[in-house]
matplotlib code that plots the C-alpha trace (Angstrom):
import matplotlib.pyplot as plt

x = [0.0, 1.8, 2.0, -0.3, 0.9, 0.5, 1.3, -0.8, -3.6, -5.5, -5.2, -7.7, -11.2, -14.0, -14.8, -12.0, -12.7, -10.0, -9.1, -10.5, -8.8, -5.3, -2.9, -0.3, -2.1, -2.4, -0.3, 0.1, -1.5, -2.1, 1.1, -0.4, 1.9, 1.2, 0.4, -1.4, -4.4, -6.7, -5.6, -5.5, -9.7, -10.9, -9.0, -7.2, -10.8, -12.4, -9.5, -10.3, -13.7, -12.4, -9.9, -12.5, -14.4, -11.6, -9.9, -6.5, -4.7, -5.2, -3.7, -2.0, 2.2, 2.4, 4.7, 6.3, 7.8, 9.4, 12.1, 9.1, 7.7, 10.2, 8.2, 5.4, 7.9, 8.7, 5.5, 4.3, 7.3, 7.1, 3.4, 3.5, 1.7, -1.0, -3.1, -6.7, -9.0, -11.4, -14.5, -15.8, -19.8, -21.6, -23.0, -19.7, -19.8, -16.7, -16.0, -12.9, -11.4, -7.7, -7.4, -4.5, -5.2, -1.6, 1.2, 4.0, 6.0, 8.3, 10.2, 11.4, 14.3, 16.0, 15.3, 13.8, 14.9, 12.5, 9.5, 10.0, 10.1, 7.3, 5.1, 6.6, 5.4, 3.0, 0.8, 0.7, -3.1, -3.2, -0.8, -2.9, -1.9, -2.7, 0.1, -2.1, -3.8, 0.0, 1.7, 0.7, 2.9, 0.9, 0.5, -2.6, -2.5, -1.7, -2.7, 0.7, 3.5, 6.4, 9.3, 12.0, 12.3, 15.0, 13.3, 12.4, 15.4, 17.3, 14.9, 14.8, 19.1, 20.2, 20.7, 19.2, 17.4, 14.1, 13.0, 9.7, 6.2, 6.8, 10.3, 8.6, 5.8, 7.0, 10.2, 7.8, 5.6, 9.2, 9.7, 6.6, 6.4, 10.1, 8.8, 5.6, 3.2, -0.1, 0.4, -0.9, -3.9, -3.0, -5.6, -5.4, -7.4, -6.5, -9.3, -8.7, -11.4, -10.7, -7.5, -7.3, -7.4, -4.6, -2.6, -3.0, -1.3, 1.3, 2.7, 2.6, 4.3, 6.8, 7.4, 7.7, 10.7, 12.6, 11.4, 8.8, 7.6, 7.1, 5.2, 2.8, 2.3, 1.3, -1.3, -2.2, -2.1, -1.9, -5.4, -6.3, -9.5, -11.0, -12.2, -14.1, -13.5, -14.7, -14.0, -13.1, -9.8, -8.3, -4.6, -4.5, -3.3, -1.9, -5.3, -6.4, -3.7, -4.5, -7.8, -8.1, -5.7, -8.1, -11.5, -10.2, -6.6, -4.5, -1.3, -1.1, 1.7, -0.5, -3.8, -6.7, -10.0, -12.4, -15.7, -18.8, -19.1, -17.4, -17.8, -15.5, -16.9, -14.7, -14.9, -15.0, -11.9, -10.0, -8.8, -6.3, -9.0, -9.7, -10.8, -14.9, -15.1, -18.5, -19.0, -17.9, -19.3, -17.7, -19.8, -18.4, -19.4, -19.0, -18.9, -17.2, -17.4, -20.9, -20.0, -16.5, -17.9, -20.4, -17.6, -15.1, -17.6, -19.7, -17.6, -13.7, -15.0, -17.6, -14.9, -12.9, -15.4, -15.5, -12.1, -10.3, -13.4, -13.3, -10.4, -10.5, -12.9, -10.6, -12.5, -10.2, -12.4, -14.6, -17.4, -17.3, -17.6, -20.7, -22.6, -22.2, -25.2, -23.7, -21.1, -23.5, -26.3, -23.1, -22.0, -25.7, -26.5, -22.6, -23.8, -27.3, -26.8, -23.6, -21.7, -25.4, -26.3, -23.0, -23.3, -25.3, -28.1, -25.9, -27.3, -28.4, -27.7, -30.7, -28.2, -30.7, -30.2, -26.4, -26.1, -28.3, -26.0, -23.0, -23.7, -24.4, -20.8, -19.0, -20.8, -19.5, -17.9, -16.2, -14.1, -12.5, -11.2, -9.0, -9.9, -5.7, -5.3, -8.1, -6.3, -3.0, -1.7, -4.9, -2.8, -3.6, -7.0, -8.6, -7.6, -9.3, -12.5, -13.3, -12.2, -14.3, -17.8, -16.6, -15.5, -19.0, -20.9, -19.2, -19.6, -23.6, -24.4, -24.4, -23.8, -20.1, -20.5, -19.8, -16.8, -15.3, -15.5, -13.8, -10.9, -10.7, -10.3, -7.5, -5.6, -6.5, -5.4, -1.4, -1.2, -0.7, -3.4, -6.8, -9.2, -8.1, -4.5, -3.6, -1.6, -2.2, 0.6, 0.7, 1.0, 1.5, 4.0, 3.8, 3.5, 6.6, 5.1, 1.4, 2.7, 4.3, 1.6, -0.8, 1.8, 0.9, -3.2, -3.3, -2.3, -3.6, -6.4, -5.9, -2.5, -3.1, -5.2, -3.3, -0.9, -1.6, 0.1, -2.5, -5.6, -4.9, -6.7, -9.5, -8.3, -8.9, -12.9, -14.3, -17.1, -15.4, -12.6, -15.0, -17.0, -13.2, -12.3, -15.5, -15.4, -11.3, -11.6, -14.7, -12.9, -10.1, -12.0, -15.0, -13.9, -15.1, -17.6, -19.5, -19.2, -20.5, -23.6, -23.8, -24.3, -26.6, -29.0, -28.4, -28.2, -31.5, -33.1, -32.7, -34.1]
y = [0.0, 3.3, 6.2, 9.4, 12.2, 13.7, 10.7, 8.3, 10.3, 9.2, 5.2, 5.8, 4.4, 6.3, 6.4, 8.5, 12.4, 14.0, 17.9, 18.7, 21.6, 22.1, 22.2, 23.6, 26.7, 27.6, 30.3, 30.2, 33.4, 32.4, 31.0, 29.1, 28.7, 25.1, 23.1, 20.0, 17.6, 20.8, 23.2, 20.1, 19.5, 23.2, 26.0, 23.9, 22.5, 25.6, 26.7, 23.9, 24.6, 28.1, 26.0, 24.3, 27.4, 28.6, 31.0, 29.8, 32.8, 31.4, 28.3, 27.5, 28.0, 25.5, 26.4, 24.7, 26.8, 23.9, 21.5, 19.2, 19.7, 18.0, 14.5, 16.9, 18.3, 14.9, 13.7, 16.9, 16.5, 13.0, 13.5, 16.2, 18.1, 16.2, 14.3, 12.8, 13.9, 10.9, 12.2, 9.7, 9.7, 8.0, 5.2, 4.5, 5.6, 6.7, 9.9, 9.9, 12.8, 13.8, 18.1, 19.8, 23.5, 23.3, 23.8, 24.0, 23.4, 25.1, 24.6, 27.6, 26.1, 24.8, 28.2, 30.8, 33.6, 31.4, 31.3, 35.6, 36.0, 34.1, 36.2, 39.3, 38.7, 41.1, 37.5, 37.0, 38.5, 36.2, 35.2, 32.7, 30.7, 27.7, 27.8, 26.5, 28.8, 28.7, 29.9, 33.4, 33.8, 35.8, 35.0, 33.4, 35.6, 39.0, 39.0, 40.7, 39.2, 37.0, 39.4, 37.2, 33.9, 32.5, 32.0, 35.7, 37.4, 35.1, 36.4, 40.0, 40.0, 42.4, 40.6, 37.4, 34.8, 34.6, 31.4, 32.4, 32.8, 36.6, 36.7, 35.7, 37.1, 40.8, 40.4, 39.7, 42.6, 45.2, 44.1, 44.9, 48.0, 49.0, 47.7, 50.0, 46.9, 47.0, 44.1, 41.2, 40.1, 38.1, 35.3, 33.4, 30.2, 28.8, 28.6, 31.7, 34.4, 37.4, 35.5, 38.4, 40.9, 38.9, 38.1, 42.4, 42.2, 40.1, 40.9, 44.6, 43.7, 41.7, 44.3, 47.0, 45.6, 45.4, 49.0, 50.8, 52.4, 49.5, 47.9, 51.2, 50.4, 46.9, 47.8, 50.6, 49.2, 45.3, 44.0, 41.0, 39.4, 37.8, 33.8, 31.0, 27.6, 24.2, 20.7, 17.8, 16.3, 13.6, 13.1, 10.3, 6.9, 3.8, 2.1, 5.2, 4.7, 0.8, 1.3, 3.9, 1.8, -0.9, 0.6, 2.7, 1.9, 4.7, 5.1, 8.4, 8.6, 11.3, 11.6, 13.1, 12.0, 14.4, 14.3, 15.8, 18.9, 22.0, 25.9, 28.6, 31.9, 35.1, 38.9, 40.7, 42.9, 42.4, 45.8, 44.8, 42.1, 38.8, 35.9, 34.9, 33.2, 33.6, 31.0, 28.1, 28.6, 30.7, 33.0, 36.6, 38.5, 42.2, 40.6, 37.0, 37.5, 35.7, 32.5, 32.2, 32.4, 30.0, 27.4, 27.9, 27.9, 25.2, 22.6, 23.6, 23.6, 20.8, 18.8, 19.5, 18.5, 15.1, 14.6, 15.2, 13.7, 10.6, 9.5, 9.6, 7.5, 4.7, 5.9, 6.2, 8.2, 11.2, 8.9, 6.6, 9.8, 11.4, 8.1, 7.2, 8.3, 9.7, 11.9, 13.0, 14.2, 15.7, 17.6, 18.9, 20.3, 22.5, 23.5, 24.4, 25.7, 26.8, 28.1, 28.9, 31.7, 33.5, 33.6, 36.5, 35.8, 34.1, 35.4, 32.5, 29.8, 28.4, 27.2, 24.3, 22.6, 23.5, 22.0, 18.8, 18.3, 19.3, 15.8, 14.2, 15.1, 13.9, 11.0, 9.7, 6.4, 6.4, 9.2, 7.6, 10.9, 10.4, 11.9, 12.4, 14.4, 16.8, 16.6, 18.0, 21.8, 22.2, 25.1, 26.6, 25.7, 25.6, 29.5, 30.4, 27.9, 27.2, 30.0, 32.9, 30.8, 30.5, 34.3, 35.4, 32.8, 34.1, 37.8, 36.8, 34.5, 31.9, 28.6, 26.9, 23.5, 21.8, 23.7, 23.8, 19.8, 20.1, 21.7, 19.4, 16.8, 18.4, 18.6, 15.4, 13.8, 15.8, 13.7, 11.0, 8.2, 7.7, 6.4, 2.1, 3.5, 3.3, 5.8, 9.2, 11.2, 14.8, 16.5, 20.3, 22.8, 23.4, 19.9, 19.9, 22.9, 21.5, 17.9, 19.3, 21.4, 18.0, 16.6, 18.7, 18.7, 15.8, 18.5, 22.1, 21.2, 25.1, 23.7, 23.1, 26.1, 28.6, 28.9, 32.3, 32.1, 29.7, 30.8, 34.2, 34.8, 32.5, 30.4, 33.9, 33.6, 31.9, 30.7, 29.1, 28.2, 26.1, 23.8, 23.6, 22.4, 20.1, 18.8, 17.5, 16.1, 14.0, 12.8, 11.6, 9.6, 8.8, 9.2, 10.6, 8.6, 9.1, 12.7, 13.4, 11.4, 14.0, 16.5, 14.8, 13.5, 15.2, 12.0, 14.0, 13.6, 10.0, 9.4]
z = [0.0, -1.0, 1.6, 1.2, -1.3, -4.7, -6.5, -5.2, -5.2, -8.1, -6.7, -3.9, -3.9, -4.5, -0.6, -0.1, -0.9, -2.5, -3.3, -6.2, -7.3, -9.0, -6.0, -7.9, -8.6, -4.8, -3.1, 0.5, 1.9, 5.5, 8.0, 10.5, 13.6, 15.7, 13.3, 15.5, 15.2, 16.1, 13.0, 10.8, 11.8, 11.9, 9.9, 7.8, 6.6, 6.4, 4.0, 2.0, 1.5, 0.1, -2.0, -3.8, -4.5, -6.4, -3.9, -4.6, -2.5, 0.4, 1.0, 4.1, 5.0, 8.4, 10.8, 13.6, 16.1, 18.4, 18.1, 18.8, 15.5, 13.4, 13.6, 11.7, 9.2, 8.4, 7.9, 5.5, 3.4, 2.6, 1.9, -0.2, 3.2, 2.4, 5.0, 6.1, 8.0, 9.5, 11.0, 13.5, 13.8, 16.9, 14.9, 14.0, 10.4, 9.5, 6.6, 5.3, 3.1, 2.0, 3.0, 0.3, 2.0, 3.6, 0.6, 2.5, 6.4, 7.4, 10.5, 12.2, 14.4, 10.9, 8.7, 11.1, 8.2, 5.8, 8.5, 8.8, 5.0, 4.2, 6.8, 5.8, 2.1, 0.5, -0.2, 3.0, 4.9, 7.7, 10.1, 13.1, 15.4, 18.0, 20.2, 23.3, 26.2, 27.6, 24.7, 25.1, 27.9, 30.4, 34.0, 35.1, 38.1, 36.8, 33.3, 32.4, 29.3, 31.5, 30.3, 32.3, 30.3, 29.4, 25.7, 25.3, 26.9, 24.1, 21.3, 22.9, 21.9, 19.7, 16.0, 17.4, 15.4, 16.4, 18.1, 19.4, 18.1, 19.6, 18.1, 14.7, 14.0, 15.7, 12.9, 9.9, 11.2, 11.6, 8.0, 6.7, 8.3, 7.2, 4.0, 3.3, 3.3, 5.8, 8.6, 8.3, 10.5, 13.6, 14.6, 17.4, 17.5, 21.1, 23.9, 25.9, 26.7, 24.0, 22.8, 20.2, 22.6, 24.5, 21.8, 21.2, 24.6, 24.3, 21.0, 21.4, 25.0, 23.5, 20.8, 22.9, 25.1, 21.6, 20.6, 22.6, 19.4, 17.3, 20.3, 20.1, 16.4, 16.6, 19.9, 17.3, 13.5, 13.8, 13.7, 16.1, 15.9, 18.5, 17.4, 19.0, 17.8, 18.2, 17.2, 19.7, 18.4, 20.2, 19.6, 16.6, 17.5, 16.0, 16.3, 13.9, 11.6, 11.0, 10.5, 7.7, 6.3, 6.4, 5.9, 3.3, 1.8, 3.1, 4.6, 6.1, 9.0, 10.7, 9.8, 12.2, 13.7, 15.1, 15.8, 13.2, 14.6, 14.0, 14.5, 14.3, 15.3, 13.9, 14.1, 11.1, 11.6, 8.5, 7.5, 5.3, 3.3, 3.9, 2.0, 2.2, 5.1, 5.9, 2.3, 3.8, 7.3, 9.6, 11.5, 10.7, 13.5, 15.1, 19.0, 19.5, 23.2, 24.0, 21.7, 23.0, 27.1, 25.8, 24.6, 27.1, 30.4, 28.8, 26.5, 27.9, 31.4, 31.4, 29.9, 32.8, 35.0, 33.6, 33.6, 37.1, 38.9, 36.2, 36.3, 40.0, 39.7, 37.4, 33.9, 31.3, 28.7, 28.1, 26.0, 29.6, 32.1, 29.7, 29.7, 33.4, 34.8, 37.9, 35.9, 33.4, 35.7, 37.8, 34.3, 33.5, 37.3, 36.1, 33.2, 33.9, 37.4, 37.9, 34.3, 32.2, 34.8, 34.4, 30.4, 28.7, 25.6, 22.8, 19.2, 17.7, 20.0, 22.3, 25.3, 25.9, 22.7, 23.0, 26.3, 25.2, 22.1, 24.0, 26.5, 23.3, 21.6, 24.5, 25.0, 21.3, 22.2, 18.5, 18.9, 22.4, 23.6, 26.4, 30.2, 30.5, 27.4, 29.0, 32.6, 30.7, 31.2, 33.4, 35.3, 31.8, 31.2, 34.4, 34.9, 31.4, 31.6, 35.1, 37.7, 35.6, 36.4, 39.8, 40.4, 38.8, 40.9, 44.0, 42.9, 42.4, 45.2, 43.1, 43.4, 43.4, 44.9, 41.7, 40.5, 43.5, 44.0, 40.2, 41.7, 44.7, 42.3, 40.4, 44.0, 44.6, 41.2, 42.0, 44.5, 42.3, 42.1, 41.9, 44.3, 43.8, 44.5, 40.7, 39.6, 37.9, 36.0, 36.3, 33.3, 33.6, 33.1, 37.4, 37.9, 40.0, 42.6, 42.5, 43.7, 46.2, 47.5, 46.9, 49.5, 52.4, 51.5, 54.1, 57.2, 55.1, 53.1, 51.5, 50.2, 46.6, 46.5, 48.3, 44.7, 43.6, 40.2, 39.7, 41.8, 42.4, 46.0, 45.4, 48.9, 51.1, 49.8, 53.3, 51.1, 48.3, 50.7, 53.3, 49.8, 48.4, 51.8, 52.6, 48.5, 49.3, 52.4, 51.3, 47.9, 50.0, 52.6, 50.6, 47.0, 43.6, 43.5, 46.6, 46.7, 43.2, 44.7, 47.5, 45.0, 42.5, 45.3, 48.6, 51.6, 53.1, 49.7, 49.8, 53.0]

ax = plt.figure().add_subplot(projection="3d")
ax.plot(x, y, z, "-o")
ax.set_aspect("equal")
plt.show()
């Protein structure tokens, strides 16, 4: 069976889609940096959609930015940066297609002058990135850019070679400036409230400790949409591999499975032109900030209450948590009385239906989304998705019991097993300080949440503090189990 790329092509069946458009006659006019499973489902499809309608300026220039990338450099060049996209439906029908809208990787730590150049070209309208709700660099406490790392002090050097996303994109945007061409647009599509208005932040932060006035032209000039996207992507195994080879005769090294739905949610602030989005169904809007609360208080942070209180439990995936009856009625009492109240009239969206299909989607059992690859980085996610509800609950007298248990599970998951004694990795950039503050929970119970970089002063609220407090010590004598039942059906309910 011959591998995936421009050549083989034509020798798949018929149950395969395949571009059909010239791929020669594309030109790369938007760099996407963080090029993963998630760009590869959303954007990348989108942009294929516009392909096919003939808009051949704006094919894709992946980028990776870390040394990590070279596996996916690889892979795109011995497929022509081809790959397929397997969309996994509940009955388990499977929809297999090839996407073309990438033309060409680059890999910054091998040619950073290359990656600069190709931003910096008049072609270029679009620079977006998903660099994860870390990569920003901004602390979770303080909302300001993290200056003092070793990574940007090296990039911040005088006639350094940018190593960065900051490093990059602020040298392609000097260029253009120097050069008389308008800037490119920068779009962030990472799950983080206003991650336009963030990445303003950091850019213009980062660009203004290499030249104060070139940081007030890109807060001023560079335009930075705000986005909401959505499409559950697990990370793509070697089960996935074998079976599109099977079911459909292709061998792709890295293809992608995601599940049927997908939204991406974009506003219009494109001064420079951009190509017809709104044709192949994104939602070009004035205001993303109701759709993107909606996704990240309901989808990102429902997912996270799944996952830390699941695989306490000994479940091992998202389908298994959604279709327990325990979890799921756990996840709905969030969602409806806890993160809904704190969310304003969406245009467009009933939040019932949403919610309903929301259970639905993660109750898929085909996609087999893992509860671990939701714990990761959760010192980034839980800060964007989870503490917001809980700040607006506690500013409104509302209710917290759920989201604090949530966070009791996260402290009790760094201590590093679940409730059979089985153990739990902890994977996260603080892993090291959070295990260590897991270690002392036994004799502070405030431990965990006492780290400000991480809660901020959430642990000097006497409300939140005493359900944090009651939530962990129950999970650790009772377990995940039991104390979800507390809060689904009160013990004087049952009586």
């Amino acid at each position: 069976m011959p591998r995936l790329s421009s050549s083989t092509l034509s020798s798949l069946g018929p149950s395969v889609w395949t571009p059909r458009y010239d791929r020669t006659a594309v030109r790369a006019g938007i760099v996407h940096l963080g090029v993963g499973g998630f760009h590869r489902s959303h954007q990348a499809l989108y942009v294929e959609r516009l392909l096919e309608a003939g808009q051949t300026e704006s094919g894709i220039c992946g980028v990776g930015v870390l040394r990590g990338d070279r596996r996916m450099a690889e892979v795109m060049a011995a497929q022509d940066c081809l790959y397929t996209l397997v969309v996994k439906h509940p009955d388990g029908f499977l929809d297999a297609r090839v996407v073309g809208s990438i033309v060409e990787y680059l890999l910054a730590p091998d040619d950073p002058e290359a990656v600069v150049e190709r931003m910096a070209a008049e072609t270029t309208r679009i620079v977006s990135l998903t660099v994860t709700e870390g990569g920003y660099n901004v602390s979770a406490a303080t909302g300001e850019f993290v200056a003092d790392t070793p990574a940007i002090r090296a990039d911040l050097r005088p006639g350094a070679q940018p190593a960065t996303s900051f490093g990059l994109v602020i040298e392609a945007l000097a260029r253009r400036r120097a050069r008389g061409l308008p800037p490119f647009a920068v779009v962030s599509c990472d799950n983080i409230p206003h991650n336009g208005d963030l990445a303003r932040r950091s850019f213009a932060a980062f660009a203004a400790l290499r030249d104060p006035e070139l940081g007030e032209w890109v807060a001023a000039e560079v335009p930075f949409p705000n986005s909401m996207v959505d499409r559950i992507t697990p990370v793509t195994t070697d089960e996935d591999r074998a079976e599109l080879a099977h079911r459909f005769g292709v061998e792709d090294a890295w293809p992608v499975v995601c599940e049927p739905w997908t939204q991406w949610v974009l506003e219009d602030a494109f001064p420079a032109g951009r190509p017809p989005l709104e044709d192949v169904g994104v939602q070009l809007v004035p205001d993303v900030a109701p759709y993107e609360l909606m996704k990240l208080r309901l989808l990102n942070a429902g997912h996270q209450v799944l996952a830390h209180l699941g695989r306490l439990a000994g479940l091992q995936y998202v389908h298994e948590a959604s279709q327990d009856p325990l979890f799921r009625e756990f996840l709905r009492g969030y969602l409806d009385e806890e993160a809904t109240p704190t969310l304003a009239p969406v245009p467009g969206i009933d939040l019932r239906r949403y919610k309903a299909e929301l259970v639905g989607r993660f109750a898929n059992p085909q996609v087999r989304d893992t509860l671990d690859r939701i714990r990761e980085n959760a010192s980034d996610r839980i800060p964007q998705f989870l503490l917001p509800v809980i700040r607006a609950n506690l500013a409104r007298g509302g209710d917290v019991r759920r989201a604090a248990t949530v966070l009791a599970a996260w402290a009790r998951t760094a201590e590093g097993a679940d409730d059979a004694g089985l153990p739990l990795a902890l994977s996260d950039p603080r892993a090291e300080a959070l295990g260590a503050r897991a270690d002392t929970q036994g004799a502070d119970p405030l431990a965990f949440l006492a780290d400000r970089d991480v809660f901020g002063d959430l642990a000097d609220d006497e409300r939140f503090a005493a359900v944090y407090t009651d939530a962990l010590t129950s999970l650790r004598e009772r377990g995940a189990r039991a104390t979800v039942q507390d809060l689904v059906d009160p013990p004087r309910r049952r009586r």
